[in-house]
N, C-alpha and C positions, 0 to 999 in steps of 0.2 A: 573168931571169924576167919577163914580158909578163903574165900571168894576175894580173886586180885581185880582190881578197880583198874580201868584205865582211862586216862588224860591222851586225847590224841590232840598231834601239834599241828596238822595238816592244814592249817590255816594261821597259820604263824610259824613257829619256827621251821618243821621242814624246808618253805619254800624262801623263807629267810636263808637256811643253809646250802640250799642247791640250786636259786636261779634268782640270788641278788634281792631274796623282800621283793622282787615284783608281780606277784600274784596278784590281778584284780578284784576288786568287789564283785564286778559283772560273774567272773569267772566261779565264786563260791556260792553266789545265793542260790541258781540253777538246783545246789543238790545238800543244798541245806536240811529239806524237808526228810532227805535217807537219814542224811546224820544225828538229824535229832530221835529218831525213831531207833536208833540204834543203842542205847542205853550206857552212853558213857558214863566215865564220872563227872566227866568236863572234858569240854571245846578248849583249847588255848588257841585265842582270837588276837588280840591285841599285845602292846606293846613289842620292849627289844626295841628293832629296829625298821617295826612297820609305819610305827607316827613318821618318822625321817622321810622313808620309801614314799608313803603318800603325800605329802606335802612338795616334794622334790622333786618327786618321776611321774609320781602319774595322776598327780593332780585332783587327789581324791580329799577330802575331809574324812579327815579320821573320826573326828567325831561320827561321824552321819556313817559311817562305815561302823564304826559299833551299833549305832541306834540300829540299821537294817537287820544286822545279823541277832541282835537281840530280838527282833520282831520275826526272822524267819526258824527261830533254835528257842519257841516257849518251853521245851520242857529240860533244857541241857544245861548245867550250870557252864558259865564262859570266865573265863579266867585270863590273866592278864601277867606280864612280867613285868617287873619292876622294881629298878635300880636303886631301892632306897633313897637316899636324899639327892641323888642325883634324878629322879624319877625316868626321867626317857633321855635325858638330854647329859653332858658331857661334863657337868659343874652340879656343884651342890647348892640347889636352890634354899631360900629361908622356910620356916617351919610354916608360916601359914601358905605360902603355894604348895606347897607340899601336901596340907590339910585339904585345902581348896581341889587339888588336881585329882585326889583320890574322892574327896565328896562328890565330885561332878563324874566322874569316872564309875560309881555304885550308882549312882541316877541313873547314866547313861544304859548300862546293862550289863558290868561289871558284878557275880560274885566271888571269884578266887582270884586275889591278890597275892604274886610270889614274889617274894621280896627277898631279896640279898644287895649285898654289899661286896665289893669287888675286891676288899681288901679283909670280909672278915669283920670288921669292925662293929660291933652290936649296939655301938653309939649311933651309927648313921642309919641304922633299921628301927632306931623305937617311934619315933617321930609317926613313922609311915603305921607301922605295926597297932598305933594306937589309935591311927585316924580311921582303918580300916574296924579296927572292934567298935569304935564309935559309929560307922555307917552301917554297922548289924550286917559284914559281911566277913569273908573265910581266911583270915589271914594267916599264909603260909611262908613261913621263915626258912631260910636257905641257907644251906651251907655248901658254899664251893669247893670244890673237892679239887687239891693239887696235891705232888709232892715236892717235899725239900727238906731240910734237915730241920725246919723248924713248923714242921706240920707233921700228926699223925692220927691217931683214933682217937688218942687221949686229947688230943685240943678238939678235934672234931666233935667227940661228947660233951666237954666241956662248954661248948655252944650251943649245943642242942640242949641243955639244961636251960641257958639263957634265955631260949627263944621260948622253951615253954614258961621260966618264970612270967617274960614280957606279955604273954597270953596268948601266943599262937594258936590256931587251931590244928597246925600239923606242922610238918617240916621234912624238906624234900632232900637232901642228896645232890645238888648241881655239879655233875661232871661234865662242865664246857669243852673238854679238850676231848675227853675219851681215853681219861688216864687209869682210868679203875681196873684191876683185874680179877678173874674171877675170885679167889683165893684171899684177897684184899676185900673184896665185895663181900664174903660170909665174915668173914671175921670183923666190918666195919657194921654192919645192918645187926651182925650178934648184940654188938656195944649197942651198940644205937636201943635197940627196942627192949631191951631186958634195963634200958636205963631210965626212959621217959616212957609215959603216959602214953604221950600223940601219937598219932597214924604217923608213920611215916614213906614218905615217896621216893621213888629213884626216876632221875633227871640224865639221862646218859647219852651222850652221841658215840656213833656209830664207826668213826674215822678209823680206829686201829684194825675193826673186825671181832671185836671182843665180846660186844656188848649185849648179847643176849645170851650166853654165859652168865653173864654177871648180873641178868635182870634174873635169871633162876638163883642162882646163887643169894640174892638178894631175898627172894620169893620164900628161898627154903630157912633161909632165917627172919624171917617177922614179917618182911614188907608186905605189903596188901594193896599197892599204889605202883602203878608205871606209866612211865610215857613212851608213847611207839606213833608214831605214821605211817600215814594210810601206804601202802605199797610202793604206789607212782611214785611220791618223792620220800622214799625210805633208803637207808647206806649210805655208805661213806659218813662225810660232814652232817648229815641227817640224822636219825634215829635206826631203831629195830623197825623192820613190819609189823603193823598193827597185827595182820593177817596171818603172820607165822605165829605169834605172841598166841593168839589163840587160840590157833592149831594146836599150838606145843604144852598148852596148857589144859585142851579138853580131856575129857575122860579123868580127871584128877580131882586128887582133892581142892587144887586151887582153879579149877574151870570158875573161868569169867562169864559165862553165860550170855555170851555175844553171837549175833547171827553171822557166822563163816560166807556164806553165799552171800547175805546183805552186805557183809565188807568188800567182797571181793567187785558186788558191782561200781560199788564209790570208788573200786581203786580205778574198774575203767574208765570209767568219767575223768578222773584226774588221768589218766595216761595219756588221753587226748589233750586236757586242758594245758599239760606240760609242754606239750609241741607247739603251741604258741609262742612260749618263752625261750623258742631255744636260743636264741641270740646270747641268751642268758648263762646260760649252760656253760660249766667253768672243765678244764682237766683238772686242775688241781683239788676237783671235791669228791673223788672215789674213797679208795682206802689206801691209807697211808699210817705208816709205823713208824712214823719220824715222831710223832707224838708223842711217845714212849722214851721218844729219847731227849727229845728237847723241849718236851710239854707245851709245844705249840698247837693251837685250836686247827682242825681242819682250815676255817674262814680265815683265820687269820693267813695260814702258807700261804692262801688264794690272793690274800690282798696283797702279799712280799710281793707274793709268782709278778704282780702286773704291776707294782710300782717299781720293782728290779727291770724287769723289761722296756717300761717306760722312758728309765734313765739308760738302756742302753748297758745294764750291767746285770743281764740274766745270770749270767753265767757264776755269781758271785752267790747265788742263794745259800750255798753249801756253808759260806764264810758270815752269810747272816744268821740264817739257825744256829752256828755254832756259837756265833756273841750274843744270840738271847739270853739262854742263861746263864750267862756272866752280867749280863745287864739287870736281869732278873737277882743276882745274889747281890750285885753291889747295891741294891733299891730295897735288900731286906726281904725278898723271896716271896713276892705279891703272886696272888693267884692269877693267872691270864685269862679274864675276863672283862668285858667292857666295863668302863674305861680304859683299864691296866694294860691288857696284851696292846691296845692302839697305842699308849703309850710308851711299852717294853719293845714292843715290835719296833714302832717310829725311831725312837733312839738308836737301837739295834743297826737299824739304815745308817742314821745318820755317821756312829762311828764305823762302819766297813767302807762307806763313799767318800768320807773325808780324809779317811787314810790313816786319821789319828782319834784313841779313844776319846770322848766328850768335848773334841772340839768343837762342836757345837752340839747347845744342848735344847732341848724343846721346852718350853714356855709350861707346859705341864710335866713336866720333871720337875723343874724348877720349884713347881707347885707342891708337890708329889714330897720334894725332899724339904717342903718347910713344913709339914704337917696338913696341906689344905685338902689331902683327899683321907686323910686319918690316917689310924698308927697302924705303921709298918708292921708285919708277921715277926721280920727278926729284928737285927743288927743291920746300918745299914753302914757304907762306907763312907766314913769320916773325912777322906780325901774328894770323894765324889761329890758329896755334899758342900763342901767347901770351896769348891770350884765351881758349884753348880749358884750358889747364894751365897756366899763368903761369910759375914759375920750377921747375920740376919736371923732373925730367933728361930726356932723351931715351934711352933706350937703345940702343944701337950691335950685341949681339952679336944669336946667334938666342935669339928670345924665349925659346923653349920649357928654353932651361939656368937661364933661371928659378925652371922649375918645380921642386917637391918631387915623388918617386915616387906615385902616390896611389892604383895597385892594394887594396892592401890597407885604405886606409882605407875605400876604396869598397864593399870586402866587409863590411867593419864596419857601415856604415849601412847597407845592405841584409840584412844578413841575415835578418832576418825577412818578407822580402817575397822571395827570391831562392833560385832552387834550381839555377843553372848558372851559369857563368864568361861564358855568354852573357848570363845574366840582369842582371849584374852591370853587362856594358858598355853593354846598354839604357838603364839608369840613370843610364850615366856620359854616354850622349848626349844624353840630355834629363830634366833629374833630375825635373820636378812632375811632366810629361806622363808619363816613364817608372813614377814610383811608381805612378802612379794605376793604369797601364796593368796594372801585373804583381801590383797588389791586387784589382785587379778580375778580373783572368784567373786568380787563387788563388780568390776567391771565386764564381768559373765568372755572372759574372754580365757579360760585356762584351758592350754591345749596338753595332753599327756603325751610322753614321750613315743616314736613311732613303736611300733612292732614289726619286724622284718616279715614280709610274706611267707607262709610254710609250702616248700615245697610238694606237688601232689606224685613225684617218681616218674609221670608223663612228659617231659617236656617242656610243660605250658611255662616255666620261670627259666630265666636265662644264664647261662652257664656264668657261673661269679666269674670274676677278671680276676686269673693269678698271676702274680709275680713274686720276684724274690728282689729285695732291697738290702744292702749291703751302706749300713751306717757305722763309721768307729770300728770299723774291723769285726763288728758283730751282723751276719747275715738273717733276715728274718723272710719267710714265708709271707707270701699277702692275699688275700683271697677279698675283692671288693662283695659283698651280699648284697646289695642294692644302699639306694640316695634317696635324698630328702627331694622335694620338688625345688625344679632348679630358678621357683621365685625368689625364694627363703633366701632372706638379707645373709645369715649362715649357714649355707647349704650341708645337712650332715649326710656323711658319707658312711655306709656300714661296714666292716669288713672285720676278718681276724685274722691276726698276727700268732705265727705260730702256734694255730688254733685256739685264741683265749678273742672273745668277740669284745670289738672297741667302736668307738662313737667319734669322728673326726669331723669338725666346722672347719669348712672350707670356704675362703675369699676369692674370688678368680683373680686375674692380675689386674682385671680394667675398674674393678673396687677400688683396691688399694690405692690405684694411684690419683681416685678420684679424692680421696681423705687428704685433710690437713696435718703436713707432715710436720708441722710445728706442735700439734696437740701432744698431748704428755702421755696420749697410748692407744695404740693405735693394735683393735685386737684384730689377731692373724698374721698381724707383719713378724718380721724377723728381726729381732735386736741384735745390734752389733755386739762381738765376742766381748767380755770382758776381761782387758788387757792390760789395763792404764792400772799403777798402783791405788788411785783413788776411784774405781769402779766398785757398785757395789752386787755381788751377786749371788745367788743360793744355791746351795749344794747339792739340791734335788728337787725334782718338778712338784708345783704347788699352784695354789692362788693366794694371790697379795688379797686380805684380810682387812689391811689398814698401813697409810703412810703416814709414818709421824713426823715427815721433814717436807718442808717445803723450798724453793728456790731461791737462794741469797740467807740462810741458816747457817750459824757456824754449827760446829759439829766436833766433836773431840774422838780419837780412835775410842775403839768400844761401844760409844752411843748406838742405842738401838735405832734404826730407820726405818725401817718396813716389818711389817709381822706377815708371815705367808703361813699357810695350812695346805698340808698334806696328810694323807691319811686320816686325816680330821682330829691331827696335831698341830699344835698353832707354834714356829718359829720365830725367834725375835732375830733379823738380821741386821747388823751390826756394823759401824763404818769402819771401813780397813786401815783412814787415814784421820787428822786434824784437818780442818780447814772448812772451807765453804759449799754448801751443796750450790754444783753451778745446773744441772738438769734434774731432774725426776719425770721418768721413761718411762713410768704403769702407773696405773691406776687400782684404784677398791674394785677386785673381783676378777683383775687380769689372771690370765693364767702363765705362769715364767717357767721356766726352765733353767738348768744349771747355765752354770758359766757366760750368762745373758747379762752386759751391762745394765742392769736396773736405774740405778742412779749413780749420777757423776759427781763428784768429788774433787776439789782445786785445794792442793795443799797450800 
């Protein structure tokens, strides 16, 4: 077979890659009826990081957002990613949600399930791998593609046997970062298809500028499978154009046999639909060739770019990139993928901001180096490890026999907020964001985040407020884009910083001072510095997650106190001193900042 199949992402990951996962439902179904007529191999609809997106920003049911798009795409298979036993979420659930999440997911309108595992590990993909052949649907096993000294063609085949013994129906290629080069690319797809049986696909983003080189390169040795988007949101952090892809391949022996002019009008549709999102719209997601050097994901630079910023230490990126992979070889040479690069990246932060390597270390490191997200690619460092969990096992099998069954418990805590099995496993993916989500959409009250007006070139929108704000010696650009209505108990205010668009709640001063200044948090105000040797504070902006001390506690140096989340890394911080917690200053969901006395401390 000569004829290359294409998977377009245009409804999952492109708009995941280039404008934050916030694509609406409203926005796809419109031109559903071209895309099915266009003879894919498969839609990739769901998963990644659109369950998150919709439950958090825009207020949609995922669920119901598959069931639509399965009702408007009868004749196009839809395909889904998915994190192995972590399935969408950021832990590894037990074997029957796992069962349960993928059963109701091939109901819903799910047939190609792509499944990898973040570390490689073929322990954490048979679970899923097997529920999917049991729901009589297409399970495609992944191999993440990185480099380091203990990854090469030879492990990489040696997977791809695995995945076909486990009973794959294919197996894709996942280069998250955009590391492959061409030359790399025929010599890997050589191995690959002269070794196994199954079709296999290439999965490639677009960051370095490479990547459609390497989908020919791929093309000319076996592959018969690619993934491209539609034009609008294609390059950089994104993919190839679907539309060059088949330009580049007509008249040949691998012509796809796709209508050229019918794609090109789906790309004007989405050119339009993109102009709504541009608040969304990042610099850090063009093309960039840092990848190459420090095998960091496009999305991920994006998320350093604004949590450096954030803290006030843009200017340090250069000093982050370069301790990633040093963070990366002391952890054993993990491929940067969800969950991994959030947790390589996070750490990465955390030792350039604190001045000193692993002085504090993130609660999934912690995890990471006892065995609970599976076995490492290499060696890992025996000293980091040590300091990270001191004399605390390692575990050796696959995490997830761990776990206890936790269906049913799961129904137990929701039942009062939950009226479907889907509802359920909303919950199990993200329990504060999920409760919220499905109380609020019982109480028919879910509002989605605003969208900034697009400007029409006439006039008619008011020239943004700019200024320049000089904080810590670091001067930043401000461009206000418009405000929330000035009822809103949090009035959000739009604007971007150094061109990267940000979302600021704002209290006026006759708020604040109408609040009890004795309550334990008081959001918007301003915590006093922390100064006092028994103050406790975090090394970088977050939200407090959980306080585990209360007022009149003894407390011993080290005890953990508060846990915060950044990045959607969870930190356990920790008392500086012995003695008695005499305040506790935040609350579950606050949002802090460094150097902010959190809680007080009486030696």
């Amino acid at each position: 077979m000569s004829k290359v199949n294409i998977t377009d992402v245009i409804l999952r990951d492109a708009h995941q890659s280039l404008i934050a996962t916030r694509m609406r439902t409203e926005d796809m179904l419109p031109v559903c009826e071209r895309l099915d007529r266009i003879g894919y191999w498969s839609l990739e609809v769901w998963g990644g990081a659109t369950f998150d997106a919709c439950i958090r920003y825009l207020k949609e049911d995922p669920w119901e957002r598959l069931r639509k798009l399965r009702g408007a795409l009868p004749r196009t298979q839809l395909q889904m990613l998915l994190r192995g036993q972590n399935l969408l979420g950021y832990r590894h659930y037990s074997d029957d949600v796992v069962r349960a999440f993928i059963e109701r997911a091939a109901d819903n309108g799910i047939d190609v399930f792509r499944i990898f595992d973040a570390l490689n590990d073929i322990r954490n993909m048979e679970t899923s791998i097997s529920a999917v052949r049991a729901a009589e649907k297409h399970a495609q096993g992944a191999i993440c593609y990185t480099t380091s000294p203990v990854h090469g063609i030879e492990q990489f085949v040696t997977q791809a046997r695995q995945l076909e013994e486990l009973g794959c129906n294919s197996i894709v290629v996942k280069d998250m970062a955009g590391l492959l080069t061409p030359m790399t690319t025929a010599e890997l797809f050589g191995a690959l298809t002269s070794t196994v049986s199954l079709p296999v696909h290439l999965h490639m983003h677009a960051t370095a500028g490479v990547a459609e080189m390497c989908h020919l390169k791929a093309i000319e040795n076996g592959c018969r499978h690619i993934d491209t988007a539609i034009s609008a949101f294609s390059g950089g952090a994104s993919h190839p154009p679907t539309e060059s892809m088949v330009a580049a391949l007509s008249d040949s022996q691998w012509e796809t046999g796709l209508d050229l002019k019918a794609l090109q009008e789906i790309g004007f549709y989405f050119r339009e639909v993109r102009k709504k999102y541009h608040q969304f719209e990042s610099e850090m997601t063009g093309l960039d060739t840092r990848v190459q050097v420090y095998q960091v994901p496009g999305g991920m630079i994006s998320n350093l770019h604004t949590q450096l910023r954030e803290q006030g230490s843009l200017n340090r990126i250069e000093e982050v990139l370069q301790e990633i992979p040093r963070v990366r070889k002391d952890l054993g040479y993990p491929p940067l993928v969800t969950p991994t690069s959030q947790i390589v990246g996070a750490q990465a932060v955390l030792n350039v901001l604190t001045g000193e390597r692993y002085k504090t270390i993130s609660n999934e490191v912690k995890l990471y180096l006892q065995g609970r997200y599976g076995r490492a690619p290499g060696k890992v460092n025996s000293m980091v490890r040590q300091q990270a969990i001191g004399n605390e096992d390692v575990i050796d099998i696959r995490p997830a026999d761990l776990l206890d069954d936790e269906m049913d418990e799961l129904r137990e805590e929701t039942n009062d907020i939950t009226h479907s099995e889907e509802d359920v496993l909303t919950y199990a993916m993200f329990p504060d964001i999920g409760r919220e989500f499905l109380t609020e959409r019982n109480a028919d009250i879910l509002v989605p985040e605003p969208l900034e007006p697009i400007g029409n070139g006439q006039g008619s929108q008011p020239k943004p407020t700019e200024f320049n704000v000089t904080l810590h010696g670091e001067t930043y650009h401000i461009q206000i884009t418009g405000t929330g209505h000035p009822g809103q108990q949090d009035r959000p205010f739009y604007m971007t910083v150094d061109g990267v668009p940000e979302e600021v709640l704002v209290e006026t001063l006759s708020e604040l001072e109408t609040q009890d200044t004795d309550t334990t948090s008081i959001k918007g105000s301003r915590r006093r510095p922390a100064t006092n040797p028994g103050d406790v504070a975090t090394s970088m902006p977050g939200t407090v997650i959980d306080v585990l001390v209360n007022v009149g506690d003894k407390v011993s140096a080290g005890d953990p106190v508060l846990i915060t989340e950044a990045m959607k890394m969870e930190t356990e911080i920790q008392a500086p001193v012995s003695g008695t917690v005499n305040k506790v200053l935040v609350a579950k969901g606050d949002s802090v900042n460094p150097d902010e006395a959190l809680i007080e401390i009486s030696a």
